[in-house]
C-alpha positions as CSV (number, residue, x, y, z in Angstrom):
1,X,121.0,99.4,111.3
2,X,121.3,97.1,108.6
3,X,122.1,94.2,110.6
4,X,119.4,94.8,112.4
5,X,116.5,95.4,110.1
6,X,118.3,91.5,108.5
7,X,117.5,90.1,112.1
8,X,113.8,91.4,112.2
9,X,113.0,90.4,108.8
10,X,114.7,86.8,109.5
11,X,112.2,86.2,112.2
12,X,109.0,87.9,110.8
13,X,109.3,85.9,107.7
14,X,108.5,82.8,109.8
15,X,105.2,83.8,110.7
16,X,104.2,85.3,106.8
17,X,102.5,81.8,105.9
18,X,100.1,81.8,109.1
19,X,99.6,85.4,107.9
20,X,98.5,84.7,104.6
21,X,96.2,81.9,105.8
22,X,94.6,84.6,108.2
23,X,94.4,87.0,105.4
24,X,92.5,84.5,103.2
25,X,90.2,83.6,106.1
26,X,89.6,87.2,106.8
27,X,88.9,87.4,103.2
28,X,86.2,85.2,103.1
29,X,84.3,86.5,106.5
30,X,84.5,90.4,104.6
31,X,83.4,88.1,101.2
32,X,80.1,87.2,103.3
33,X,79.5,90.1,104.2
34,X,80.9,89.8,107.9
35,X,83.1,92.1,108.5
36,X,83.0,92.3,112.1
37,X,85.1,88.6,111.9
38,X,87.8,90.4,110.1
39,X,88.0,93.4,112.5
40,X,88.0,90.9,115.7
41,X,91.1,89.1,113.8
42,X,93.0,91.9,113.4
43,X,92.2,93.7,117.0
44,X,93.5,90.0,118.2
45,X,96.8,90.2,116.2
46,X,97.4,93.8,117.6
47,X,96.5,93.7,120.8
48,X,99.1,90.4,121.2
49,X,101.8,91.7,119.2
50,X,101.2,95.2,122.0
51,X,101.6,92.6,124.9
52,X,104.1,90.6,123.9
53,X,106.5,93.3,122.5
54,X,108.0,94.9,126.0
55,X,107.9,90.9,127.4
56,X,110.4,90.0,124.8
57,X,112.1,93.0,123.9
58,X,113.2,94.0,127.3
59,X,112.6,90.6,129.1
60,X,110.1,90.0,132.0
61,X,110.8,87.1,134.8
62,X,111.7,83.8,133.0
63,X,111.8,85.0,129.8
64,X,115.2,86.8,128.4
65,X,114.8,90.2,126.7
66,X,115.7,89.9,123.4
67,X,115.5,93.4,121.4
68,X,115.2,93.5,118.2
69,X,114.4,89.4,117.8
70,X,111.8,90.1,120.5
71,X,109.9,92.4,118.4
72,X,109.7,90.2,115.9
73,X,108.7,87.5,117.7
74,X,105.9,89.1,119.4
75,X,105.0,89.7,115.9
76,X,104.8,86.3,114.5
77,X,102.8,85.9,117.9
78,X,100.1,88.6,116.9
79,X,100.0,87.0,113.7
80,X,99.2,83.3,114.8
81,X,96.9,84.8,117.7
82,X,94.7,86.5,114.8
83,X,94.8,83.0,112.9
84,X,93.7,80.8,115.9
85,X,90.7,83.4,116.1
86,X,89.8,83.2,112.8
87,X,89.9,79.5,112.8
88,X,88.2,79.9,115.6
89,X,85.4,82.1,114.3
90,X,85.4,80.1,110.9
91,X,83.7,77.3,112.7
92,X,81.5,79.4,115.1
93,X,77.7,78.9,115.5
94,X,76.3,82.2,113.3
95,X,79.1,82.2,110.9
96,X,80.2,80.3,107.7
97,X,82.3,77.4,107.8
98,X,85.4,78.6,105.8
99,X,87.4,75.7,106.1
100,X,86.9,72.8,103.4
101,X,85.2,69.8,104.1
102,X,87.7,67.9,102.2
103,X,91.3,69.1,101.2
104,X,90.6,68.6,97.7
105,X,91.1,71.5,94.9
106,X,89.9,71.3,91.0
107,X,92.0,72.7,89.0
108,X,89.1,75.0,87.5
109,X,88.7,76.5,91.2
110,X,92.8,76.7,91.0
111,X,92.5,78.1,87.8
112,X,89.6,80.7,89.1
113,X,92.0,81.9,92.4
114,X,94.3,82.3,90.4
115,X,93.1,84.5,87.8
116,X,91.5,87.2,90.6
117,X,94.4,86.9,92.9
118,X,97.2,87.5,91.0
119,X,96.6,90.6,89.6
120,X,95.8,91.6,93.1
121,X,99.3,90.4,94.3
122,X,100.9,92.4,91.5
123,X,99.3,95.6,92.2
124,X,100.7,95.2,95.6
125,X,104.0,94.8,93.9
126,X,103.8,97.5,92.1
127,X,102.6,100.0,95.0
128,X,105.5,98.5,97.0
129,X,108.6,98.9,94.8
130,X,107.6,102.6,93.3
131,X,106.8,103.5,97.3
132,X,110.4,102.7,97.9
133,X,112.0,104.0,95.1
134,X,110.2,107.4,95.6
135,X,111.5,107.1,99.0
136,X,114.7,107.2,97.5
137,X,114.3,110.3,95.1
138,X,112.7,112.0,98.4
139,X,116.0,111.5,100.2
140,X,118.0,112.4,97.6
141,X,116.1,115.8,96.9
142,X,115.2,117.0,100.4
143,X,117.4,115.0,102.7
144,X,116.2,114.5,106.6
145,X,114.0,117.0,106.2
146,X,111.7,115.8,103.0
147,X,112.0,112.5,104.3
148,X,110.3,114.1,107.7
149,X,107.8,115.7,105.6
150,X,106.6,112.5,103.5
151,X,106.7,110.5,106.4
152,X,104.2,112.6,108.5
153,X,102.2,113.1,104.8
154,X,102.4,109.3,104.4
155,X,101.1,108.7,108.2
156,X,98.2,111.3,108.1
157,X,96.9,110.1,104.8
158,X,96.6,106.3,105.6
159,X,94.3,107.2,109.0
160,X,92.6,109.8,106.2
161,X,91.5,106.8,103.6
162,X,90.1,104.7,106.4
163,X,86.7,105.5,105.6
164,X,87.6,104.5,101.8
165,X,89.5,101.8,103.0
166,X,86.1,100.4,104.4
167,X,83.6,101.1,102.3
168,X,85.7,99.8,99.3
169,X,85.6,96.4,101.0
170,X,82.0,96.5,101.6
171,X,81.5,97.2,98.4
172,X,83.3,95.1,96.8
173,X,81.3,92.1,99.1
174,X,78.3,93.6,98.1
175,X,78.8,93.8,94.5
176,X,79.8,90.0,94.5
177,X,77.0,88.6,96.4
178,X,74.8,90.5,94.4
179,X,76.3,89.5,91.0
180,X,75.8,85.8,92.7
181,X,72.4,86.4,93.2
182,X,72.0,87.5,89.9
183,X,71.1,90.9,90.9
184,X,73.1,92.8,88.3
185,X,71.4,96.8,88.8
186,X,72.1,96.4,92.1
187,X,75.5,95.8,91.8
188,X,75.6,99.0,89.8
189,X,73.9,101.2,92.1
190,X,76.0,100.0,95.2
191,X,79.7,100.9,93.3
192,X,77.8,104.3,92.7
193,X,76.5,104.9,96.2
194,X,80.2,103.6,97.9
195,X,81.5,106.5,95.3
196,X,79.1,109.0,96.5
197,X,80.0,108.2,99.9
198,X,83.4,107.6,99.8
199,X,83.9,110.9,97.2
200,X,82.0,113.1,100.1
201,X,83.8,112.0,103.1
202,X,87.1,111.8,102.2
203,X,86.5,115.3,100.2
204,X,85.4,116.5,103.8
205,X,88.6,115.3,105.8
206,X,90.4,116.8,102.9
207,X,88.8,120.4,103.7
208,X,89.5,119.7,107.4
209,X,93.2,118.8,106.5
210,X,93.6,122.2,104.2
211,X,92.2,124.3,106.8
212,X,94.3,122.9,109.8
213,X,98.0,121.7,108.2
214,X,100.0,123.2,111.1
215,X,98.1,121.2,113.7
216,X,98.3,118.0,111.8
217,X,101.8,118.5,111.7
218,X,102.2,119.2,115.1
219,X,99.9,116.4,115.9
220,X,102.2,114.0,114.8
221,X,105.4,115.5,115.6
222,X,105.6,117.5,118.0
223,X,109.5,119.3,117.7
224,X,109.4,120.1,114.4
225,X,110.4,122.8,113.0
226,X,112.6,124.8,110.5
227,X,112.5,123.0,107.0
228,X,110.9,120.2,108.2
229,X,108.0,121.8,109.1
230,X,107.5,123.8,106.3
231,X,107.7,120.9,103.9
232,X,105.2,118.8,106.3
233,X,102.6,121.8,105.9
234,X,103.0,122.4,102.1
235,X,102.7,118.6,101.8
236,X,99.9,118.2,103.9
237,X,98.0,121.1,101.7
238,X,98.6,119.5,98.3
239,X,97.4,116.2,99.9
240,X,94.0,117.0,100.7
241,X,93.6,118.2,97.4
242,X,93.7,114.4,96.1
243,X,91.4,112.6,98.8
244,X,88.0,113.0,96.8
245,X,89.8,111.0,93.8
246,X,91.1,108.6,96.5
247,X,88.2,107.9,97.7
248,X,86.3,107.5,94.0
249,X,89.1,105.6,92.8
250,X,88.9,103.0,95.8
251,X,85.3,102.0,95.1
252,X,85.5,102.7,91.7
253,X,88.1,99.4,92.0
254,X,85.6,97.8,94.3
255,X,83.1,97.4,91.7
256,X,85.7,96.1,89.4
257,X,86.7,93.1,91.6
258,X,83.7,92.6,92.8
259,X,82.8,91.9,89.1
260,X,86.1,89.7,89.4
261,X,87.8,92.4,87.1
262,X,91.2,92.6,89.2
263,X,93.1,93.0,86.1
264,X,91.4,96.3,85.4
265,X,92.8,97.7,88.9
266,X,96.3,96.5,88.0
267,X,96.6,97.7,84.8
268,X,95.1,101.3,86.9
269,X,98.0,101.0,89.7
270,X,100.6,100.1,86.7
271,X,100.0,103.2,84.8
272,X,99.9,105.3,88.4
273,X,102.4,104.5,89.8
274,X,105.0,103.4,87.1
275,X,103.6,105.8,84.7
276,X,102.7,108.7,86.2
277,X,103.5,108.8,89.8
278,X,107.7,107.7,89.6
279,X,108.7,109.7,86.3
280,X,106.9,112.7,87.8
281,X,108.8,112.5,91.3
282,X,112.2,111.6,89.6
283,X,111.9,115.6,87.9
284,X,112.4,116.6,91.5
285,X,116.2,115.7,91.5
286,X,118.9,118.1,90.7
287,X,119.9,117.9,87.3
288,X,123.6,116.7,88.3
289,X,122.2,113.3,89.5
290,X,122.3,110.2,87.3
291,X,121.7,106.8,87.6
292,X,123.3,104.0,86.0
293,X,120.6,101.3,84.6
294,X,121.2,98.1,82.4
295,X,124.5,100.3,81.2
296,X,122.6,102.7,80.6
297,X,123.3,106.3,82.3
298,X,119.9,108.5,83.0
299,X,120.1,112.4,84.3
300,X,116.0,112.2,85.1
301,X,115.6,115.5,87.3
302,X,114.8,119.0,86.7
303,X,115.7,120.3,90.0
304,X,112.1,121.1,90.7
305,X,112.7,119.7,94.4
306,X,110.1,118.6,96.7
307,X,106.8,120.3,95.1
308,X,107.3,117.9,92.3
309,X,107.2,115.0,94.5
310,X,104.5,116.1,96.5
311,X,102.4,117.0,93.4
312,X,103.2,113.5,91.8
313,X,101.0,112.0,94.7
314,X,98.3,114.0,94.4
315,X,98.3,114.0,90.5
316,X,98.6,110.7,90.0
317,X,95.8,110.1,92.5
318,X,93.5,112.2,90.5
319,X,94.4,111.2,87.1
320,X,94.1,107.4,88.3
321,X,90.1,108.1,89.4
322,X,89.9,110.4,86.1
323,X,91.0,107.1,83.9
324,X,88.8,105.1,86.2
325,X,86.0,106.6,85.9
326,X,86.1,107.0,82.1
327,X,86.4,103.0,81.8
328,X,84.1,102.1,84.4
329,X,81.1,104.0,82.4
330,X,82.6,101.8,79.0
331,X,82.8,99.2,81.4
332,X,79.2,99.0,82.5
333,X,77.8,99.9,78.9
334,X,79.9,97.0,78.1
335,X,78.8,94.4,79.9
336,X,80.3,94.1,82.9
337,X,78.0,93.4,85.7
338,X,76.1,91.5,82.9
339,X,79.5,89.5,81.9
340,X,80.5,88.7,85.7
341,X,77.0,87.1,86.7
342,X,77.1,84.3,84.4
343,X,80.9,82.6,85.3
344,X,81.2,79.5,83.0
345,X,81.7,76.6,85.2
346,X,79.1,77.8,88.2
């Protein structure tokens, strides 16, 4: 397996920087409040990659299949197919030109980028690493089975946060462009309805979830059964009890980087995932397991097996939009919509 997963990764990571240059367009169209752009990019980069896999995995006429390489290739493909279209759209009648008129970059605009986008970048970094690591702990604690069971968990909850998901990015566009305008209670009142709204939908896909575990379970995988499916169900129950504090803390982040605030949000995803979310899943391993770190040998786990790892999702979720919630009112007594309007050098 390993050999293989090296030869995917070896071809995808030619296409990352025409990914990242789609991601900034697609960034810009949501950033004007055209979102439709992005979702055209991304339906372009799916369906391709969809089309192109079984041509170059198993090989049609002229062209040889090539497996695992092939896979990856048609998803370089997807990835340049999205860019051409946003390129494409960038320039359209309708739209905003996103491209520069000249190639030229200040070093206060440099200095600008980078003070938003890296604290974005490092909240992905964070999410990433802990996700694996936990992945890890998981293994160790429930074998093929918990893995199973936070797989399916993992699966269902990203279709779940879709309506967050959304809204979080039109909020966040909508916060900015009213902060532009100068339009600073509106700003307000937009993170508070994209709470409302998020808080109520996701709290009703979280009833529907709590009531119907089984099916969801089954949904997704079929044959399962035994363990497996007992630890999908229990997972997919404590799950549902998180979503409404998903969904707050999602737009509650919105209005914060819409107010160009990123660094609240990773400070937020530091402290959940790192400080709450990873000790709380390690008490899930049997007491006999250490680890060996910087010389230093840790015995982390409680035995309290896979409950404490599915609870350390869920609590960490609500303690996050707790924490949020408390600074965001501080926040906005504060200063910060009134802060983020005026942006010396505009």
């Amino acid at each position: 397996m390993t050999p293989l997963a090296a030869t995917y990764l070896a071809t995808v990571v030619l296409g990352l920087p025409v990914a990242g240059m789609s991601d900034a367009l697609e960034g810009g169209f949501v950033g004007w409040g055209d979102s439709r752009a992005s979702l055209y990019v991304n339906v372009a980069t799916v369906l391709t990659n969809v089309a192109l896999d079984p041509v170059f995995i198993f090989g049609v006429g002229p062209v040889p299949g090539m497996g695992v390489r092939g896979a990856a290739l048609a998803t370089v493909a997807g990835y340049v197919a999205g860019f051409c279209l946003a390129v494409w759209l960038s320039v359209g009648r309708g739209r905003p030109s996103l491209l520069p008129s000249s190639p030229s970059l200040s070093a206060a605009e440099l200095r600008e980028l980078l003070a938003v986008g890296l604290p974005v970048t490092g909240r992905q970094v964070v999410r990433q690493t802990v996700r694996v690591l936990v992945v890890g702990v998981v293994a160790v604690t429930g074998g093929a089975a918990g893995l199973t069971a936070y797989t399916v968990g993992s699966r269902v909850a990203s279709v779940a946060v879709l309506p967050s998901v959304g809204l979080q990015q039109a909020t966040q566009s909508v916060v900015g462009q009213n902060l532009g305008a100068g339009n600073r209670s509106r700003a307000g009142h937009a993170t508070r309805v994209g709470v409302a709204l998020a808080v109520g939908a996701l709290a009703l896909l979280g009833v529907v979830q709590w009531a119907v575990p089984e099916t969801l379970a089954h949904l997704f995988v079929p044959g399962l059964s035994g363990t497996g499916r007992a630890l999908t169900v229990a997972y997919l129950t404590i799950l549902a009890y998180g979503y409404p504090a998903i969904g707050a803390a999602d737009l509650l982040v919105a209005g914060f980087d819409g107010a160009r605030r990123t660094r609240t949000s990773f400070v937020v995803d530091l402290l959940k995932y790192w400080g709450v979310r990873l000790p709380a899943a390690a008490l899930s391993l049997p007491t006999a397991f250490s680890v060996s770190l910087l010389g230093v040998t840790l015995s982390p786990g409680l035995g309290f097996g896979m409950a404490a790892i599915f609870w350390a999702v869920t609590g960490s979720n609500v303690l996050a939009a707790v924490g949020l919630g408390v600074y965001y009112r501080y926040a906005v007594r504060a200063g910060l919509f009134s802060q983020s309007a005026a942006v010396p050098g505009d």
